[in-house]
Structures are given as structure tokens and as C-alpha cells.
C-alpha positions in Angstrom: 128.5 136.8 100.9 128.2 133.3 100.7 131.1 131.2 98.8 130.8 127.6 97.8 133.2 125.1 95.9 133.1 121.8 94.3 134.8 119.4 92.3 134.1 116.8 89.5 135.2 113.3 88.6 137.8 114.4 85.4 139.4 117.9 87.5 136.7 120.9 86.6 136.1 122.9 89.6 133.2 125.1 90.4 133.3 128.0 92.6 130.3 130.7 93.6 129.8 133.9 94.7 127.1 135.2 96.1 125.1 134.6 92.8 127.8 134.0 90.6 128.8 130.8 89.5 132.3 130.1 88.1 133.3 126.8 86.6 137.4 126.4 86.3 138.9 124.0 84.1 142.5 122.9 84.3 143.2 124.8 87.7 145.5 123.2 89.3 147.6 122.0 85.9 148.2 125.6 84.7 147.0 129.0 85.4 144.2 130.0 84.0 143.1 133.5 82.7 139.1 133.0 82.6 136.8 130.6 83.7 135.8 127.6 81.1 131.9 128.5 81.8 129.9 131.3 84.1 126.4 131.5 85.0 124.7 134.4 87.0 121.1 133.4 89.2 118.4 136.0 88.8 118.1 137.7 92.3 119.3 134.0 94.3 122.3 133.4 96.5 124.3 130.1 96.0 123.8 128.2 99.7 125.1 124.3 97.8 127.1 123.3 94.2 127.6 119.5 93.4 128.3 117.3 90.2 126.5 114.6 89.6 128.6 111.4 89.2 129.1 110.2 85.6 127.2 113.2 84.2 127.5 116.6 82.7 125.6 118.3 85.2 126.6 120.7 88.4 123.5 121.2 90.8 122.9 124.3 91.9 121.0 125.1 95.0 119.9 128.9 95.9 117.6 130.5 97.6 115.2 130.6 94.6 115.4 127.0 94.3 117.4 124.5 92.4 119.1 125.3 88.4 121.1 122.2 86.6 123.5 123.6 84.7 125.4 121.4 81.8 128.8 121.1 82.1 130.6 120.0 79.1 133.6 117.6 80.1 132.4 117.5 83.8 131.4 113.8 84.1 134.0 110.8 83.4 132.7 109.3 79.7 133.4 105.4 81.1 132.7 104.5 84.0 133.6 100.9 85.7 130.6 99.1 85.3 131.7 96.4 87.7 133.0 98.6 90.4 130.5 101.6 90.6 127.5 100.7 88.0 124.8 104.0 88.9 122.9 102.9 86.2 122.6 99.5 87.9 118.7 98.0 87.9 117.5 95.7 90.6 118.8 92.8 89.7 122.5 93.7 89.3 122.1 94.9 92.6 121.5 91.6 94.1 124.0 89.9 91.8 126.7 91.9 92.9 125.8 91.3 96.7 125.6 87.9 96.2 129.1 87.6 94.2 130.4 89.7 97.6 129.3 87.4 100.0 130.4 84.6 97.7 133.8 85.7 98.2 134.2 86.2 101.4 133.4 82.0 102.1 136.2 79.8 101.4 135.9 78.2 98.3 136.3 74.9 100.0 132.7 74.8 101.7 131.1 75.7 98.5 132.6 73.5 96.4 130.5 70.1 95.7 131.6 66.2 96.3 132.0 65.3 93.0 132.5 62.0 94.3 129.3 61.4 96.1 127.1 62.5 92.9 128.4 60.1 90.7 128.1 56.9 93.1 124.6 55.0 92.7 123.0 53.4 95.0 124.0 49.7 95.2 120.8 47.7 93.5 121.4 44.9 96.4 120.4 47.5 99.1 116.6 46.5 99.7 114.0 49.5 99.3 112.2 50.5 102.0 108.9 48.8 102.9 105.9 51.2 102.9 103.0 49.7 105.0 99.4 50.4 103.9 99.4 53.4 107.0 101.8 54.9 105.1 99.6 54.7 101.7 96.2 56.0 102.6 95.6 59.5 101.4 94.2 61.9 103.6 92.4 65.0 102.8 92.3 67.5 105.6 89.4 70.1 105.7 91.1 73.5 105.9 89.5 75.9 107.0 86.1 74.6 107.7 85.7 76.9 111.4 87.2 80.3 109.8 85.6 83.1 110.9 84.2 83.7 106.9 83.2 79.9 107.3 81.2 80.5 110.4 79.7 83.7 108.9 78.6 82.1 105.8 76.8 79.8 107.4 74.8 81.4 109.7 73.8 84.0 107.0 72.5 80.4 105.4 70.4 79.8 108.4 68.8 83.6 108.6 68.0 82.8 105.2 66.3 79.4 105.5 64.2 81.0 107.9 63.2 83.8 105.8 62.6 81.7 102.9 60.2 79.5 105.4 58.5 82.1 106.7 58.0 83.5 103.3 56.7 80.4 102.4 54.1 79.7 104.9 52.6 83.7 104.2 52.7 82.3 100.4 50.7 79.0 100.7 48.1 81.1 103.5 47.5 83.8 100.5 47.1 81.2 98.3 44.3 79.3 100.6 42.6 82.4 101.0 42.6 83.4 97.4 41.1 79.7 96.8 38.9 80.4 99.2 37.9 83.8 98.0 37.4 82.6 94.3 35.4 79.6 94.8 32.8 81.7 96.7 33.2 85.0 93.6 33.1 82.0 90.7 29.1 81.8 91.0 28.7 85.3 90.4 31.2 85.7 87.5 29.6 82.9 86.3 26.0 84.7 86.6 27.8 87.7 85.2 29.4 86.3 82.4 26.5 84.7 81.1 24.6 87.7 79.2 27.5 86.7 76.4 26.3 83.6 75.9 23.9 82.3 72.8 20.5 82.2 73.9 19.5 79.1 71.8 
């Protein structure tokens, strides 16, 4: 048979039994005649118990699975927030790690030279010369060989070729269809003429 025990933050203490699960309050301040709570699993065996930190809640784990269980009184009602925060978001995380390593450095090296922020600079100092090098703007072309670049532009060349070769079959339709309708216009003409007035 398979026993487990646990303990929570403010002194409750669970204990199981095969699938028997016994929550003691006060155990080890007086002698106690029956448990504060008791819950049986349905066919399951107890194989872990823990209480979650902060909370009302024991875990149980059996071989049927996994049962939370509310434990009135189990789970401290404040908690430290600066020590052990579990509700802590991102942020707070990295605050707190920063105020940790903060400490650890002497408090001389962080401090700042209040001294040298308030001097100015002395107006008979001259300012440094700049010569005309030193002006000229230049604007580098980035990215001008890149692999999308060089793709890009021989796709444009493919396509200039197709568009001249689709050209050239255009304007040879087009003589042949001039071709073609100068020779048909005399007999549309010839055709066509039975609609006109015979005056």
C-alpha cells in the first residue's frame, strides 16, 4: 500500500493511504482526534500529494490521474511580494534581477561625477575645424548585388525578350492582315454595292 505525506506553508499536513487521503490540522501543536478534511479516489492509488505555494489547493496525483482538492487555511493569505512574488509578470522579473546585480557592485563605481556634469566647456577652447571631406554626404547603395537584386533583374531581361518577340509576331500579323485586306477590300466593295441607290 502506498503512503504519501506533505506539508503546507501555515502547518496543515496531508497524509494518504492507498486511496485515502487525510488532511491534519494542528498536528504537531496538540493531539488531534479527526482529521480537519478527508477525501477517498474512486478506484486510484495516491503515488504524489503537494500544496501549491500561496494557495488553497493540495495536488493529488493517482493512478487515475490528477484531482485538486481545496484546502481551506492551507496557503499563507500574504505573501512577501518582494521576496517570493509567484504572481510576478515579466517585467518584475527583470527588475528584481537587475536590483540583485545592482547590489552586488559597490556603490562607488555606479555613482556619477557630479563634478564633471556641471563644468562647461571653456568658450575660449576653439571648435574643431571640419574640412569640406568631412561635409560631403554620401549615399551608399545597399544592397544593389543581393541575390533578390540579381533575380529581379534577370526576370526583367526574360521579360524584355518576351515582350520583343511578342512584338515582332504582332507588327508581322498586322502586315499580313494589311496585306490580306487591301487585296479582300475590292470585293467587299463589289459586294456591298447592291445597297447602294441606283440613281
Amino acid at each position: 500500500v502506498s503512503t504519501q505525506s506533505t506539508g503546507s506553508a501555515t502547518g496543515l499536513i496531508a497524509a494518504s493511504l492507498g486511496g485515502l487521503v487525510q488532511v491534519w490540522k494542528d498536528a504537531f501543536e496538540t493531539k488531534q482526534k479527526c482529521p480537519y478534511m478527508t477525501h477517498r479516489l474512486n478506484g486510484g492509488t495516491v503515488e504524489g500529494l503537494q500544496f501549491a505555494p500561496f494557495e488553497d489547493v493540495l495536488g493529488v496525483g493517482h493512478t487515475g490521474g490528477f484531482t485538486s482538492l481545496l484546502i481551506p487555511g492551507a496557503g499563507q493569505a500574504n505573501f512577501d511580494a518582494l521576496e517570493a512574488n509567484p504572481f510576478e509578470n515579466k517585467r518584475q522579473k527583470q527588475e528584481a534581477e537587475v536590483k540583485s546585480l545592482l547590489s552586488k557592485i559597490q556603490p562607488e563605481l555606479i555613482s556619477l561625477d557630479s563634478g564633471s556634469i556641471l563644468q562647461m566647456r571653456n568658450s575660449e577652447e576653439p571648435a574643431q575645424e571640419l574640412s569640406e571631406k568631412d561635409l560631403v554626404l554620401k549615399f551608399k547603395m545597399k544592397g544593389r548585388n543581393s541575390a533578390k537584386k540579381r533575380f529581379l533583374r534577370k526576370e526583367k531581361h526574360i521579360n524584355d525578350e518576351k515582350r520583343l518577340r511578342i512584338r515582332a509576331a504582332l507588327a508581322r500579323d498586322k502586315k499580313k492582315e494589311e496585306g490580306e485586306s487591301s487585296g479582300s477590300s475590292q470585293t467587299e466593295a463589289g459586294i456591298l454595292d447592291r445597297f447602294k441607290s441606283k440613281d
